[in-house]
C-alpha positions in Angstrom: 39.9 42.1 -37.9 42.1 40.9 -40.8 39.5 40.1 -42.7 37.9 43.7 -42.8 40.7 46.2 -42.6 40.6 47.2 -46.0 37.0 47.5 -46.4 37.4 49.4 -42.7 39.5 51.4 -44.1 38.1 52.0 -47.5 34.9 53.0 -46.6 35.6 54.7 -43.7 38.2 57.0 -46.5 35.3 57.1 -48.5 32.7 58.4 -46.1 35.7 61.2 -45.2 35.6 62.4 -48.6 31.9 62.6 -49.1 32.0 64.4 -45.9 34.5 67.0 -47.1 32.9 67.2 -50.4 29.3 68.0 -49.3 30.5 70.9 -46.8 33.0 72.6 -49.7 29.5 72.3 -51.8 27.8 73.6 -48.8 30.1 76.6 -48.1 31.0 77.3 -51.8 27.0 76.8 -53.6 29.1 75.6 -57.1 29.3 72.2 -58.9 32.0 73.5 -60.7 34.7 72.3 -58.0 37.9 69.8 -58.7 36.7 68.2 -55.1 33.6 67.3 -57.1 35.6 66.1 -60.2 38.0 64.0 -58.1 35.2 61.9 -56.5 35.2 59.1 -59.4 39.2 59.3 -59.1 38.8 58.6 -55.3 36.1 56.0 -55.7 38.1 54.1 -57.8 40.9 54.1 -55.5 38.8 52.7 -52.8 38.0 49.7 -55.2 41.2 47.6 -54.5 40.9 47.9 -50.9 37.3 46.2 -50.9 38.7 43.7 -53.5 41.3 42.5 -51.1 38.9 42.1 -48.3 36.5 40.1 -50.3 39.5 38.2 -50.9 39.9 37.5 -47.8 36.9 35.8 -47.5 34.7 38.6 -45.5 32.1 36.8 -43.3 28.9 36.7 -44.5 25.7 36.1 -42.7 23.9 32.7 -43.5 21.3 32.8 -45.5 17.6 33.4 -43.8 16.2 30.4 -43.1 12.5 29.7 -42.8 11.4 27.9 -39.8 9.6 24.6 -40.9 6.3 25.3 -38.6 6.1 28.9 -39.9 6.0 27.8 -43.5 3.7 24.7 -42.8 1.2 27.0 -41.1 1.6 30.0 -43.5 0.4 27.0 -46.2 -2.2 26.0 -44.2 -3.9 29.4 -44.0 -2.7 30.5 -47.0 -4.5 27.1 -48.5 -8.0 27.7 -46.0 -7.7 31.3 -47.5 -8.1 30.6 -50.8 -10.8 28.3 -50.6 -12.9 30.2 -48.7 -12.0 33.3 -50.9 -13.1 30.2 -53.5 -16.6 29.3 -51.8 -17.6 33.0 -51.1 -16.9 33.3 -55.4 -19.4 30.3 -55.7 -22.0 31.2 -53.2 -22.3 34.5 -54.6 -22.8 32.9 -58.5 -25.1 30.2 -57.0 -27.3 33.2 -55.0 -27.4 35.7 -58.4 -28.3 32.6 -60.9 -29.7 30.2 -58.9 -32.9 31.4 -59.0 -35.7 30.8 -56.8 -33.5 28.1 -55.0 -30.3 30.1 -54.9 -30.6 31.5 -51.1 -31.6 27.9 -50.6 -28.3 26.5 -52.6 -26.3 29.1 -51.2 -26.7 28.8 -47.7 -26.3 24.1 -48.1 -23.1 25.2 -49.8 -22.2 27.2 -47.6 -22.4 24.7 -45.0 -20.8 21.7 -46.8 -18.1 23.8 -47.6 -17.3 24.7 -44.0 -17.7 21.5 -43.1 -15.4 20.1 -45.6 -12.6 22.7 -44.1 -13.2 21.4 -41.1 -12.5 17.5 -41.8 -9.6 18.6 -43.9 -7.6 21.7 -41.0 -8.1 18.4 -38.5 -7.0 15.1 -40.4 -3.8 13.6 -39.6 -3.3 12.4 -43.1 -4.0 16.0 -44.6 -1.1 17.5 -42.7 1.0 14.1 -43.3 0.6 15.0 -46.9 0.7 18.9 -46.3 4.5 18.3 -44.7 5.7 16.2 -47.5 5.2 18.1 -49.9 6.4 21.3 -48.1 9.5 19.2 -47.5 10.1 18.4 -51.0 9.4 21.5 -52.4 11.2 23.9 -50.2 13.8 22.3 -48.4 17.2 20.5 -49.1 16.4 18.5 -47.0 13.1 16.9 -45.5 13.5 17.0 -41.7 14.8 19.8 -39.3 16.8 17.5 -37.4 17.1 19.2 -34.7 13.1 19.4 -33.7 12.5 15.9 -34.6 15.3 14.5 -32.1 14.1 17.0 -29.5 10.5 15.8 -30.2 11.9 12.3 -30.0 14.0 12.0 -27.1 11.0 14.0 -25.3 8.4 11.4 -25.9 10.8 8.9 -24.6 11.7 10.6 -21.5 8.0 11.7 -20.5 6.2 9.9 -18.4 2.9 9.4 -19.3 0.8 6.9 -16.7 -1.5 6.5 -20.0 0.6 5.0 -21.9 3.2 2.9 -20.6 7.2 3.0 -22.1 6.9 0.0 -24.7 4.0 2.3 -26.3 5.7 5.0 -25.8 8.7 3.9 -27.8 7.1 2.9 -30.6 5.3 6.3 -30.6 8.7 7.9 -30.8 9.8 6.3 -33.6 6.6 6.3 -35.5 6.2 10.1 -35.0 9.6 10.2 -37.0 7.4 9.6 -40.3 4.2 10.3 -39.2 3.2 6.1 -38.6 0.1 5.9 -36.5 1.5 2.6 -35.0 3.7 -0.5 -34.6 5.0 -3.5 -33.0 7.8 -3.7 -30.6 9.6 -6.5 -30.2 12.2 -7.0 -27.5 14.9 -10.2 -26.3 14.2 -12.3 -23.7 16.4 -13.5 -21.3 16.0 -17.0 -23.2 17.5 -15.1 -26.3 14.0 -15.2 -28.7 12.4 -12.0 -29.7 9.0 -11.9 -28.0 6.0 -9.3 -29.0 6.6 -6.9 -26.2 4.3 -3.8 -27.2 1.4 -2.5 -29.3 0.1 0.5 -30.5 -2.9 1.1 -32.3 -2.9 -2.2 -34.0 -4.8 -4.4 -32.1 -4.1 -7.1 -30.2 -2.1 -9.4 -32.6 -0.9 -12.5 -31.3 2.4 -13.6 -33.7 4.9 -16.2 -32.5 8.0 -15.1 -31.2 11.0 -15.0 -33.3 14.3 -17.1 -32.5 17.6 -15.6 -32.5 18.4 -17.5 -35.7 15.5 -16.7 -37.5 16.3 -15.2 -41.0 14.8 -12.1 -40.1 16.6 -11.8 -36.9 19.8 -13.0 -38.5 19.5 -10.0 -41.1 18.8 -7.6 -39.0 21.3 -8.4 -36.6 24.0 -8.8 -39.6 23.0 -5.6 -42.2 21.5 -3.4 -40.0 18.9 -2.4 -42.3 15.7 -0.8 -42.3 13.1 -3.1 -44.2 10.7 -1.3 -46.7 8.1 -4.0 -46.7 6.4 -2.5 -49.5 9.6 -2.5 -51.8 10.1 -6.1 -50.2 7.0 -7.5 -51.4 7.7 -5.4 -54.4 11.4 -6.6 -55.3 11.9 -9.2 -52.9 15.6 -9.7 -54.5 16.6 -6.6 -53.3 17.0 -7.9 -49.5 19.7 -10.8 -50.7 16.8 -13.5 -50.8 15.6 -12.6 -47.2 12.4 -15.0 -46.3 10.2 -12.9 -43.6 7.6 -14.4 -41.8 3.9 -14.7 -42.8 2.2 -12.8 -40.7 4.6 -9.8 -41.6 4.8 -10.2 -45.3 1.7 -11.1 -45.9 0.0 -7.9 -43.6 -0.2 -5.0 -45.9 -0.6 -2.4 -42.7 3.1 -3.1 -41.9 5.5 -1.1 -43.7 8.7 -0.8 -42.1 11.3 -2.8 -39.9 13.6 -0.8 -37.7 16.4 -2.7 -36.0 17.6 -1.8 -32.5 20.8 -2.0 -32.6 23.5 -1.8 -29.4 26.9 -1.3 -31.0 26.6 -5.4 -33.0 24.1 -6.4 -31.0 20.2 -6.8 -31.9 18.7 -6.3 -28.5 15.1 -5.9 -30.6 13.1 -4.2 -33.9 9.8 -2.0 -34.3 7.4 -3.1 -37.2 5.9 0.2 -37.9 2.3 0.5 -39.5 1.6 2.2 -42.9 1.8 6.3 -42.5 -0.7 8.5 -43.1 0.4 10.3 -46.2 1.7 7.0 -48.0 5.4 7.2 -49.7 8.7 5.7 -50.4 11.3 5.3 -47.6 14.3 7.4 -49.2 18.3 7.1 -48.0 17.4 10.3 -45.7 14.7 8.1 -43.8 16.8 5.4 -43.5 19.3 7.1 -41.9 16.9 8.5 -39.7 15.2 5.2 -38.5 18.5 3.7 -38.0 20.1 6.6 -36.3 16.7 6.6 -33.9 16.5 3.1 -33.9 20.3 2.7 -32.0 19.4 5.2 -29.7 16.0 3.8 -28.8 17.9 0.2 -28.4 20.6 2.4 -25.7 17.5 3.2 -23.8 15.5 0.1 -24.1 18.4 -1.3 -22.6 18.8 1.0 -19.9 15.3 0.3 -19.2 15.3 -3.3 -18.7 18.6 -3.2 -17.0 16.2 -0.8 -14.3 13.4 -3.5 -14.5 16.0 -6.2 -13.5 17.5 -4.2 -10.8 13.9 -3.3 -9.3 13.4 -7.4 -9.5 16.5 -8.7 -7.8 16.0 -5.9 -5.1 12.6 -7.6 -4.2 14.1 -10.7 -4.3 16.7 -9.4 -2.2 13.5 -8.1 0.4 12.2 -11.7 0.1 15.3 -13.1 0.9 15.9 -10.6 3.7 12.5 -11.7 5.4 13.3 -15.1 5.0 16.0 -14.8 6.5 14.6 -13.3 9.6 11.7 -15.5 9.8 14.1 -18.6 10.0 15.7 -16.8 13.0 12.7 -16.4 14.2 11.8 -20.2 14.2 15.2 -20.7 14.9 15.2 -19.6 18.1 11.4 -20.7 18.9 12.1 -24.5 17.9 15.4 -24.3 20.6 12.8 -23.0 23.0 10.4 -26.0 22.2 13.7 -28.6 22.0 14.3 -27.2 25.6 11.4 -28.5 27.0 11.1 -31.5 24.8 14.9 -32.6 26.2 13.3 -32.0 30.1 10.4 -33.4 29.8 11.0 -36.6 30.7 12.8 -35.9 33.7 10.7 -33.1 35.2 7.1 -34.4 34.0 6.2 -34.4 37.3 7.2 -31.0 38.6 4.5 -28.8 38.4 7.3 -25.8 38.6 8.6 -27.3 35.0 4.8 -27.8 33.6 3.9 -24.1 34.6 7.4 -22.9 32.9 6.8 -25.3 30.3 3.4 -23.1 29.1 4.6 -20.0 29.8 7.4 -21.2 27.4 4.7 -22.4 25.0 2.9 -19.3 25.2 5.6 -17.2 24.4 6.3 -19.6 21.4 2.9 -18.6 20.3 2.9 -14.9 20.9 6.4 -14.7 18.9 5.2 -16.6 15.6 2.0 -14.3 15.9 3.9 -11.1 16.1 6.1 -12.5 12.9 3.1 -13.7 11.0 1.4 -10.0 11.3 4.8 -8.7 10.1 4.3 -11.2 6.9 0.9 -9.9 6.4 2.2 -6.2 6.8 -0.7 -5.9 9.4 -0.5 -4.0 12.4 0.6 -6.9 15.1 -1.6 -7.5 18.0 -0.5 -5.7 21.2 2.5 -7.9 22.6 3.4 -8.1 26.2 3.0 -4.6 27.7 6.4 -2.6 29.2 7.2 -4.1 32.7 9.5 -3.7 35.7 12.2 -6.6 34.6 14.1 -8.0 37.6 17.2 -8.5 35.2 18.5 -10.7 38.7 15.8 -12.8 38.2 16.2 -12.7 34.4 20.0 -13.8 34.1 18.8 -16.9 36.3 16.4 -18.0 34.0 19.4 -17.6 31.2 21.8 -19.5 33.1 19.3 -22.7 33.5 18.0 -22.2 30.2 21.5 -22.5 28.8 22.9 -25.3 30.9 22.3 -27.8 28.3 25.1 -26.8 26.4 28.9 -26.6 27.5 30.8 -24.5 28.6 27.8 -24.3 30.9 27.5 -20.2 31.6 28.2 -18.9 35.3 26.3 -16.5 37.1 30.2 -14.8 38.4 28.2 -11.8 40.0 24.8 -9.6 40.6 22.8 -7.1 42.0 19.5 -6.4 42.2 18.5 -3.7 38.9 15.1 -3.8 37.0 14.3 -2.2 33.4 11.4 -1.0 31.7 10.9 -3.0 28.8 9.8 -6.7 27.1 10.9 -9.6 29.4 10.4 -12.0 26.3 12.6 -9.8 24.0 15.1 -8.6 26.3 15.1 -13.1 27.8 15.5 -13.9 24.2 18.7 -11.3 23.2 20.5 -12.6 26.6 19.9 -15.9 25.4 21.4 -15.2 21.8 24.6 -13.8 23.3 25.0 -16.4 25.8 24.3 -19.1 22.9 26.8 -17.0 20.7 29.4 -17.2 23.5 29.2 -21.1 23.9 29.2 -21.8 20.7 33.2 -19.7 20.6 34.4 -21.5 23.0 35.4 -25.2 23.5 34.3 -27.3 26.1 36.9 -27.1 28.9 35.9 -22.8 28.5 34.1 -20.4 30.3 31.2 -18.8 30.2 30.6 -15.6 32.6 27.5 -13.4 33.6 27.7 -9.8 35.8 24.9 -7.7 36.7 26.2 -4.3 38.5 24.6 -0.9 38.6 26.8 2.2 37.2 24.6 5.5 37.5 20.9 5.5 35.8 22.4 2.4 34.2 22.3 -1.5 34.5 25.1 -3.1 33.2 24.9 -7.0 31.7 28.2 -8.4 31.1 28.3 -11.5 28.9 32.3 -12.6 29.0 34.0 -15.6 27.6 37.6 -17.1 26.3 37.1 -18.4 22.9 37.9 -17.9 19.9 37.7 -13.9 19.8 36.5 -11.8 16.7 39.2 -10.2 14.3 39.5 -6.5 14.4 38.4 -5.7 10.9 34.8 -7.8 11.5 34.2 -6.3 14.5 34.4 -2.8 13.2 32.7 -3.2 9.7 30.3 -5.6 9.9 29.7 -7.7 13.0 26.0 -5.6 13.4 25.2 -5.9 9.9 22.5 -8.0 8.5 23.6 -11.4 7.0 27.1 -11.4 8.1 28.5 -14.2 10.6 32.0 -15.6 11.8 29.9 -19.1 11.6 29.6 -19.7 7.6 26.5 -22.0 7.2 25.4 -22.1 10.3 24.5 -18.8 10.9 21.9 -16.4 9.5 23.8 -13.5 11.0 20.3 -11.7 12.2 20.9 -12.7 15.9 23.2 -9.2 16.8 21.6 -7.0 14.7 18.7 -7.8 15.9 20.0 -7.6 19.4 21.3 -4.0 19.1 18.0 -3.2 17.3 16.1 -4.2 20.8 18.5 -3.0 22.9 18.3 0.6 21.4 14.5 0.6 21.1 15.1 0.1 25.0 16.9 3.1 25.3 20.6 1.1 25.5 23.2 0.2 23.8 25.4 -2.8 23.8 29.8 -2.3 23.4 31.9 -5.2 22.5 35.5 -5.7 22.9 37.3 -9.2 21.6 40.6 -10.1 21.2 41.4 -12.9 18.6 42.2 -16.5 20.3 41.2 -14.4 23.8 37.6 -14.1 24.4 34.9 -12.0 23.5 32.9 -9.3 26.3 29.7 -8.2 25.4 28.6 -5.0 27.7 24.6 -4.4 27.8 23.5 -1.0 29.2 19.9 -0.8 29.8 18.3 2.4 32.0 17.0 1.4 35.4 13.4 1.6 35.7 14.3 4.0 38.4 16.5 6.8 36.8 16.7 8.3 39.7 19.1 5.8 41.4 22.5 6.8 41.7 24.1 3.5 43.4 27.3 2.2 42.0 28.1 -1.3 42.4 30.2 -2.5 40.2 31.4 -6.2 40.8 35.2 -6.7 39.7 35.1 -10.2 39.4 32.9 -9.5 36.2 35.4 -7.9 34.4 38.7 -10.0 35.5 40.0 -12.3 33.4 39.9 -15.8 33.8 43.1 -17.0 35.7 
């Protein structure tokens, strides 16, 4: 508003008077009026008041600009247009003069002409050339910035299952200055520069480059984009810079572009000769550098990806590893069982008939965890079955007597659950194992079996050690975490609660530290429909 108040007000004074003067002309049909005389007078006075708000620097619009597509295509056409208007001139001379033969010339003309047009509107180099010299000829300055870096960063974001992202870098950058092709090469963890990606170029096999290397070295220190023609040129320029061989020496190279991470050379594209040949000038320099640090930012970003989608499936691998050692874990201290009795009870057939059912289930277990190796479906395991959980928590306690505190059956009732024996046998057994190993040998061990509702109710109690608060709430049913250091995979619970819940249960812990621990299994009766409460104190008492 500052800026145009005089002019405001001195043409809007002006336009007043024209107003009056044209109606007193109007009304009055005379010339001879001093309203009429006075106009120059007023004019005049109006002068200063525009002179001040040119002073005061009155916004002007920007000069028109001329979008760089429009005037490449209006050349185009306008170029197509004159040679046609060019070879209609000639046909017409060659039809009038040519004699006998001129239809005949006319229309072969004709033809090759067309033709001609045609190879010219659609080779690469023709518009390379067409650009440049558009460029030069009508612009400050040679690139609209701002459609080549949206053109760039779009190629590099695309994702194009044709052409992978080392490709499609060097495509990027090469579009820059119309190159065809290139060479990327990218760091390896071991510090050399390896050949990482090629387009249209072949399939050239050059050594990799060592961090130390003189053109690695320069690149790294200048941060300068090689001209390999004015290299081979004036080889003095480059402060006595020896490149290798196979890229001096190759006259289809014609550029190095460093990639540069703030001072550090994480890799350079060797792009191939363009298609309208020329000088690299300071303004493509800048360009290729300017490109070349933000294709380094995103180079990085992508192998920072590629080595966090690596060390997640080595994480899987481990993962599985680790559950298939618990898996043989617990299969080899099924198998040392029998080995330790075997001596002793050879001649029971009760302990031979346990002993291959024991087998058996060895079997069935590594089969089901091989099939989940293969990813294949796993064959059918034991069917769900009416578990006597009485019966069960028998077969725990004299499985389990090998090891002190030896485990007491304190109190039961008779409950059965739908369900895997084997699974559900083998969880019991991991808690009971888990609760001896807590607690020294002059300890206790205790089992419970009650009913409470549509529930059975395991209660695996004992006085060791206990679990501190903050384990037991974060982390004691996460995978890989343990309270025994080494000796534990920490699989054992989570896959325990994983079972248990597939079941239709859930298991509650409560520990105090240097108190004990008290597992609590709840497990629906095969019979929902049973409503009998027992519920046995002496499970839940503590020891005296």
């Amino acid at each position: 508003r500052w800026q145009i108040k005089f002019l405001s007000l001195g043409l809007g004074g002006m336009f007043a008077f024209d107003l009056f003067l044209f109606a007193d002309l109007v009304l009055f049909q005379t010339l001879d009026s001093p309203t009429w005389q006075a106009r120059g007078f007023v004019n005049a006075l109006i002068v200063p008041l525009i002179a001040i708000s040119v002073g005061r620097s009155l916004p002007q619009r920007d000069t028109p600009v001329v979008s760089r597509h429009l005037l490449f295509h209006t050349a185009s056409l306008t170029g197509a247009g004159l040679y046609i208007l060019a070879v209609g001139i000639a046909g017409y001379y060659l039809r009038h003069f040519g004699g006998d033969l001129g239809t005949l010339l006319q229309v072969t003309f004709l033809f090759g002409a067309g033709l001609l047009l045609s190879l010219v509107l659609f080779s690469g180099t023709a518009r390379a050339r067409l650009r440049v010299f558009v460029a030069k000829h009508f612009f400050k300055y040679r690139y609209d910035y701002r459609q080549e870096w949206l053109r760039f960063t779009g190629t590099l974001s695309s994702h194009d299952a044709d052409l992978p992202f080392r490709q499609r870098a060097i495509e990027a950058i090469g579009e820059l200055v119309e190159s065809p092709g290139g060479l990327l090469w990218l760091r390896h963890e071991q510090g050399e520069y390896a050949l990482a990606g090629v387009l249209n170029l072949g399939e050239p096999d050059h050594p990799p480059e060592a961090p130390e290397s003189p053109l690695a070295g320069f690149l790294a220190q200048t941060g300068w984009v090689i001209d390999l023609d004015e290299y081979r040129r004036e080889p003095k320029f480059y402060q006595g810079l020896q490149l290798p061989g196979w890229l001096a020496d190759n006259h289809r190279y014609w550029a190095v572009v460093p990639l540069l991470k703030g001072d550090e050379l994480v890799g350079f594209v060797v792009l191939a000769q363009p298609r309208a040949p020329h000088r690299i000038d300071w303004e493509e320099r800048d360009l290729l550098k300017t490109a070349g640090r933000q294709l380094a930012v995103y180079v990085a970003l992508i192998q920072t990806d590629e080595a966090l989608l690596e060390a997640r499936q080595f994480e899987t691998f481990h993962r599985l590893a680790a559950f298939l050692v618990h898996d043989l874990k617990n299969v080899s201290a099924q198998l040392s069982l029998i080995c330790s009795n075997a001596e002793r009870h050879r001649d029971n057939p009760e302990f031979i008939d346990d002993a291959f059912r024991t087998v058996g289930n060895a079997r069935d277990r590594l089969e089901r965890t091989l099939a989940q190796l293969r990813k294949a479906p796993a064959k059918p395991g034991v069917p769900q079955e009416s578990i006597a959980i009485d019966k069960l928590l028998d077969d725990v306690v004299a499985e389990s007597a090998n090891a002190r505190p030896m485990p007491q059956l304190h109190s039961r009732v008779p409950a059965a659950v739908a369900g895997d024996r084997e699974n559900l046998k083998n969880i019991l057994l991991h808690l009971v194992r888990n609760a001896q190993e807590a607690t020294s040998n002059d300890g206790w061990v205790r089992l419970s079996l009650f009913t409470e509702g549509q529930w059975a109710v395991i209660l695996i109690e004992d006085n060791g050690s206990g679990i501190e608060e903050t384990f037991l709430r974060q982390r004691l049913f996460r995978p890989f975490q343990t309270t025994k250091g080494n000796a534990g995979m920490g699989i054992g619970l989570y896959e325990a609660r994983d079972q248990v819940v597939r079941m239709g249960g859930r298991i509650d812990v409560q520990s105090t530290v240097g108190k004990g621990t008290l597992f609590t299994l709840r497990l629906p009766l095969a019979d929902a429909g049973a409503q009998n409460v027992s519920e046995p104190r002496a499970a839940v008492a503590p020891a005296p």
